[in-house]
ROMI-170267 format. One record per residue: z, y, x of N, C-alpha, C, O, CB in turn. Coordinates in pm, whole numbers, padded with zeros to 5 digits, always signed. Each point is the difference from the previous one (the first is absolute). Last residue first. Glycine has a CB too. Layout:
residues N
ZYXZYXZYXZYXZYX ...
//
This chain:
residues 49
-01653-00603-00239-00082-00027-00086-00139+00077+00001-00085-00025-00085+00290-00039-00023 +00213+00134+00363-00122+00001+00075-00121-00050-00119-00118+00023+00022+00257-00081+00240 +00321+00148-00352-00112+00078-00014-00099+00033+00103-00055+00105+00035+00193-00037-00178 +00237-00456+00089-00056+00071-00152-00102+00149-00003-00055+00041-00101+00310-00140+00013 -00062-00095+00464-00071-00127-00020-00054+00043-00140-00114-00022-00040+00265-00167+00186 +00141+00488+00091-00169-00009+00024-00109-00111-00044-00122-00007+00009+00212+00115+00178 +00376-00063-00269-00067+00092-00058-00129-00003+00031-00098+00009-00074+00274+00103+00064 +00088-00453+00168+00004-00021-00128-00105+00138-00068-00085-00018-00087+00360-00128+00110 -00139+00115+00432-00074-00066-00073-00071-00076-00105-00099-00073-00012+00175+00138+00140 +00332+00280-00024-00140+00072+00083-00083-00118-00034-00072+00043-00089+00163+00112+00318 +00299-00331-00323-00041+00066-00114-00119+00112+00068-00089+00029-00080+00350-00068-00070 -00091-00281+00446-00098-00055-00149+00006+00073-00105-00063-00034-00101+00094-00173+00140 +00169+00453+00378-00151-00121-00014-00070-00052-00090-00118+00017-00031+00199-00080+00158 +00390+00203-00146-00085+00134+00053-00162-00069-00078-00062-00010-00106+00224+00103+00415 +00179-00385-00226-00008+00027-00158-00097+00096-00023-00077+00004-00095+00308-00050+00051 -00101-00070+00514-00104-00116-00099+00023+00036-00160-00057-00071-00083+00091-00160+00267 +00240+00532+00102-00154+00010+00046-00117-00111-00058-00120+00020-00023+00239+00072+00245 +00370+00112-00294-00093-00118-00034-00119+00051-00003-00072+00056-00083+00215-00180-00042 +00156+00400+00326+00111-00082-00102-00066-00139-00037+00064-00105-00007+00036+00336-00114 -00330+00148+00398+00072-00100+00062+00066-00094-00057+00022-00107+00056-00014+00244+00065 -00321+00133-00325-00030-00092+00096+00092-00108+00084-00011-00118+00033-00131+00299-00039 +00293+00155-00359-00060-00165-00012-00059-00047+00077+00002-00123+00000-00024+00132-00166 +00275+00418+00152-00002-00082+00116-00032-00134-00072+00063-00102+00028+00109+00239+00135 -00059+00290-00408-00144-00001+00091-00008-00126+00123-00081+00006+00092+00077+00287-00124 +00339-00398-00330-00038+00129-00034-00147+00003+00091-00092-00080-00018+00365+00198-00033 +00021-00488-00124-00026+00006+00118-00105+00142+00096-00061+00001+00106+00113-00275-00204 +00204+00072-00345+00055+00026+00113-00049-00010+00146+00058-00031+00104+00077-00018-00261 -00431-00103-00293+00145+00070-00008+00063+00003+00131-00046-00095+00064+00085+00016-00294 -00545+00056+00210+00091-00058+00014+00131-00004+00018+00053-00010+00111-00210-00017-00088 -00327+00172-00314+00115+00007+00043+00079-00135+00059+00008-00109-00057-00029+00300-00103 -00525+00003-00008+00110-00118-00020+00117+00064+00089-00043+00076+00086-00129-00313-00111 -00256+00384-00306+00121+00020+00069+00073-00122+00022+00043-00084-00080-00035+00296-00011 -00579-00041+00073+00095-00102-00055+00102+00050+00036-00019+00079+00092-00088-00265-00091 -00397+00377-00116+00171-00006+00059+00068-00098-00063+00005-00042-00115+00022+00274+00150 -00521-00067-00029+00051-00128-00001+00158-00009+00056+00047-00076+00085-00304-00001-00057 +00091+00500-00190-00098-00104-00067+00035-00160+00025+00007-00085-00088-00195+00274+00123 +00519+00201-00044-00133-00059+00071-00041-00111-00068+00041-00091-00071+00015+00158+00288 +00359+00194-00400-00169+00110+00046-00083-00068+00092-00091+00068+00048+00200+00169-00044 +00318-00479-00172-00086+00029-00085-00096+00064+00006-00096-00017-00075+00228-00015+00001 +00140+00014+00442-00063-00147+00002-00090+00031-00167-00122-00016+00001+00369-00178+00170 +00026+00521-00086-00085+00052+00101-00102-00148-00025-00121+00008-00019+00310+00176+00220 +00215-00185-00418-00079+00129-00099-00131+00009+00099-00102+00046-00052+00338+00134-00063 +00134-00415+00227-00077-00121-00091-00129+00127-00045-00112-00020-00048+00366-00197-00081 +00069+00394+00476-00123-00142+00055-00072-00067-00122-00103-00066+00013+00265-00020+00195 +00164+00451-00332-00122+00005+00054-00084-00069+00083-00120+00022+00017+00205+00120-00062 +00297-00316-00135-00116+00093-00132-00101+00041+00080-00114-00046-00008+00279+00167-00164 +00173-00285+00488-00072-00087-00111-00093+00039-00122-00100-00058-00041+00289-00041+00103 -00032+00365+00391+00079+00026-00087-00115-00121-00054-00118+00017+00029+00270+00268-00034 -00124-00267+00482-00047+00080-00110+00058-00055-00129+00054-00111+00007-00266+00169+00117 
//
């Protein structure tokens, strides 16, 4: 998806965050699956508050 509109969509939630991993389009699981992770635990760690 086009960057404006990922930053424009992350600005309409309430707790959105955007993170990107340049070149590695829909396959971050596989590309980095431990970067995957701590940023999935990083978010939840901030809104399980």
């Amino acid at each position: 998806m086009p960057n404006a509109w990922a930053e424009e969509v992350t600005r309409l939630l309430p707790r959105g965050r955007l993170r990107t991993w340049p070149g590695t389009a829909h396959m971050v699981p596989f590309a980095d699956p431990a970067g995957l992770a701590e940023a999935l635990d990083e978010f939840v760690s901030e809104v399980d508050r």
